[in-house]
N, C-alpha and C positions, 0 to 999 in steps of 0.2 A: 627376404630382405629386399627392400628397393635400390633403385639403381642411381647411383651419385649423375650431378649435372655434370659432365663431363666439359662440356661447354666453360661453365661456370669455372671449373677448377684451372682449364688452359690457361681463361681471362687473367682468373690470379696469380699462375705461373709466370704469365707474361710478365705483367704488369712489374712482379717484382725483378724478372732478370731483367727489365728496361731500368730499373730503379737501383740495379747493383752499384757498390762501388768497392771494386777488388780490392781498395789500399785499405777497407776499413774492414773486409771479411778476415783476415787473419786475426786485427787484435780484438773481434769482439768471439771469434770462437777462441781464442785463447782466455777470454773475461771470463766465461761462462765454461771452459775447465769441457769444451763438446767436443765428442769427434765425430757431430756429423758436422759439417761445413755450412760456413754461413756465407751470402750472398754480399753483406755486408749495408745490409737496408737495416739504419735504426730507425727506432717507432715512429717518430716525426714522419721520416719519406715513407716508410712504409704506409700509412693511414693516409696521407696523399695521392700513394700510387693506386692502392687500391679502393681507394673512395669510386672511381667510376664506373668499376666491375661491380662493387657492391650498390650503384646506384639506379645499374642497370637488371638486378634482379627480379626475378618475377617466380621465387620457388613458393608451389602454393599445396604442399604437403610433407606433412613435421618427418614423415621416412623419408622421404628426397634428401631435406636437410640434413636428416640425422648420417644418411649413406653419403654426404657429400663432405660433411664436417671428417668422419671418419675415415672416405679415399684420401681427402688431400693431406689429413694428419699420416696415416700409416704407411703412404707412395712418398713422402718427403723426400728431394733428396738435398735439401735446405732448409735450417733451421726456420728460417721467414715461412716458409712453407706451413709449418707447423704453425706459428704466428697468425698465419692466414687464416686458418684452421682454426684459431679459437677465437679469433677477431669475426669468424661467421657465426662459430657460437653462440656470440654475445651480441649480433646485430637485434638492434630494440625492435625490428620487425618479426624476431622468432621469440619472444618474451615469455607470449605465453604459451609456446611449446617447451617450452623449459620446465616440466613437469617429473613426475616419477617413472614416464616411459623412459626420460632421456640418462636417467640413472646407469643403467649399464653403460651409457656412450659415456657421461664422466667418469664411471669406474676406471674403463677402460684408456680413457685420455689419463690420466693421475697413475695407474700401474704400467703405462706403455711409454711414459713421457718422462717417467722418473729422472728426475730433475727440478731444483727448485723453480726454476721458472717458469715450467707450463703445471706444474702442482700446487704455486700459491695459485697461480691466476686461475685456474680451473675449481681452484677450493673457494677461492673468497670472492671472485666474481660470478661464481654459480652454480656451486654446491651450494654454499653459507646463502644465498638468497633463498635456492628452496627450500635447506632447511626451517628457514624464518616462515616461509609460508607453509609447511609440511611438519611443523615439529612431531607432534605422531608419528608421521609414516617412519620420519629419518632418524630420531635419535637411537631406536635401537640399533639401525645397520651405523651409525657410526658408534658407538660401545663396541661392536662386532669388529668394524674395523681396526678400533683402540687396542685390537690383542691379535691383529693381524700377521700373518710374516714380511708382508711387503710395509718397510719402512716406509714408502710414500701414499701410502692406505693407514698409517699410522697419525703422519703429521698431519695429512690432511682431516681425521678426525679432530686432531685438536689446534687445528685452525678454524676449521669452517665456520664458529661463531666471534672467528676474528672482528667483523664488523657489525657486529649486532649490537655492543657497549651496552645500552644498559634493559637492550631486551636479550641478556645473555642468559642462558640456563646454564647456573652455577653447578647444581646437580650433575647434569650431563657434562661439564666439562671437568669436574672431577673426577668422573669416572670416564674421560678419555683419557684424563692424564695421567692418575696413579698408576694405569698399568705400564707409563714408558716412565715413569721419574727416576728407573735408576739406569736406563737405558744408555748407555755412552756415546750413540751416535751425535755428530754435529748438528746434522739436520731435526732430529727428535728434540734433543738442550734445546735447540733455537727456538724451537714452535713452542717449547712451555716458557720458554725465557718471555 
């Protein structure tokens, strides 16, 4: 495995504890039901703050990325942190690394993250795009996922063609959903609701 930009990851450390605001870290780790602690940077100042570290990037290999996406998500010890981590994800400059190599790195953001907020965004801003452009490769491992034990390997099957509308594979998302329709969890109800 390659070795994360360490550099890079400080940059967006910084960045966000200069961007903190303690009066607002309590009531949004109370919003979001976390106990890991937030800094208290909503998305506005966050994309702000770290707009100059991310402008100043120069990573020019998809395992750098992929080790670097992954240090700053799993060393967290703020929620933004993790924020940062998928905001590098989804920089339009690693587009088209976003491939079936980086599948295990989503697996593992979606069963490590478990929580709605880093498992929509990781489903439907880039799981669900590779599936659109992979449907071969992907629909079986989401079926697979559709009967998983990890309930965020669940929803996130039957999201990921959240924003495909009306290039949606009806097929495949019947067979994500049948096997959770009688499933009781909140989070399951919601993704077929």
């Amino acid at each position: 495995m390659s070795a994360p930009d360490q550099a890079l990851i400080a940059m967006l450390r910084a960045a966000l504890r200069t961007a903190a605001d303690p009066q607002k870290a309590a009531p949004m780790q109370a919003y979001m039901k976390s106990t890991m602690p937030f800094l208290g940077v909503q998305k506005p100042a966050r994309v702000r703050a770290l707009k100059p570290a991310f402008q100043s990037l120069s990573l020019h290999d998809p395992a750098i990325w992929r080790a670097t996406v992954m240090t700053l998500f799993r060393e967290a010890t703020y929620r933004e942190e993790r924020y940062a981590a998928l905001d590098l994800l989804g920089r339009r400059a690693y587009r088209s690394w976003l491939d079936m190599s980086t599948l295990p790195l989503l697996e593992a953001l979606i069963v490590e993250g478990a929580w709605w907020d880093i498992v929509d965004e990781v489903t439907t801003q880039r799981l669900g795009p590779l599936l659109r452009r992979r449907p071969e490769a992907l629909a079986e491992v989401m079926r697979a996922w559709a009967q998983d034990g990890s309930l965020w390997k669940r929803r996130a099957s039957i999201l990921a063609q959240l924003k495909h509308k009306r290039g949606t594979d009806l097929g495949l998302l019947s067979d994500v959903v049948t096997p959770n329709l009688h499933d009781p969890d909140f989070f399951i109800r919601k993704a077929i609701g």
